[in-house]
N, C-alpha and C positions, 0 to 999 in steps of 0.2 A: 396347853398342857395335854399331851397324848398319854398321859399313862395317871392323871389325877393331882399330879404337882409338879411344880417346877423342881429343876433339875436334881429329877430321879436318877437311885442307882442304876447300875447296868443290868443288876439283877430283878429290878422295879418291871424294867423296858424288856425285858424277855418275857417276864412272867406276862407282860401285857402283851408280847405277840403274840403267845402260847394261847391268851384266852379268845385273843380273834382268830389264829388259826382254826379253836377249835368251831369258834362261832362259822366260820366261814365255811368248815365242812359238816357242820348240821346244817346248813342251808342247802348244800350240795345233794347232800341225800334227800333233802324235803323235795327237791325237784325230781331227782331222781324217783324218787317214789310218787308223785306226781301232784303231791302236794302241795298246797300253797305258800307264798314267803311273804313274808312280808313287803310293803309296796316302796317305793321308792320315798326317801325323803323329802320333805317339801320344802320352799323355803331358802334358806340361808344355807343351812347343810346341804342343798341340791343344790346351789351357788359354790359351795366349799370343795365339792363333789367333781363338779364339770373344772373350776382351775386344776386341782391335783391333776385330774384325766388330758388336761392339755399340757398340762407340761407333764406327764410321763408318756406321753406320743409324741414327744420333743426331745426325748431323750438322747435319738441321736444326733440333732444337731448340736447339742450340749457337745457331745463326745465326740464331734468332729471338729467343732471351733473349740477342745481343749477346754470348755469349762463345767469341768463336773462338778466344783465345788459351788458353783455357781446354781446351778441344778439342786443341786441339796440344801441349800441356801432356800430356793424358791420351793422347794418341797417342806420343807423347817417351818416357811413362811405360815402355810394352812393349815398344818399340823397340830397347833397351841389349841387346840379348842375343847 
């Protein structure tokens, strides 16, 4: 469940990118400003972490062999949590 339950509005799943975008650029500035972030997750989330990152450096084979649904599918897969 990426946004807190199962099959949220659309309005649910924006409100929840909006909050990571923001998270993701006070992070930007805390480096920028040279201070510290938070360290990397341990565990099962650094497990959850490294599939997402292999299949989105997989993207274009997805979109060469024609299966982006397929792609989304395996990205959906990690997602629930």
């Amino acid at each position: 469940m990426i946004v807190g339950r199962r099959h949220a509005s659309l309005y649910a799943f924006l409100a929840e990118l909006q909050h990571e975008q923001g998270d993701t650029e006070t992070i930007l500035h805390q480096i920028y400003l040279g201070q510290s972030v938070r360290h990397l997750p341990k565990g099962k989330l650094q497990e959850v972490e490294n599939w997402i990152s292999n299949i989105v450096r997989s993207y274009d084979e997805y979109v060469k062999d024609y299966n982006v649904l397929k792609y989304l599918k395996d990205l959906g897969h990690y997602m629930h949590l």
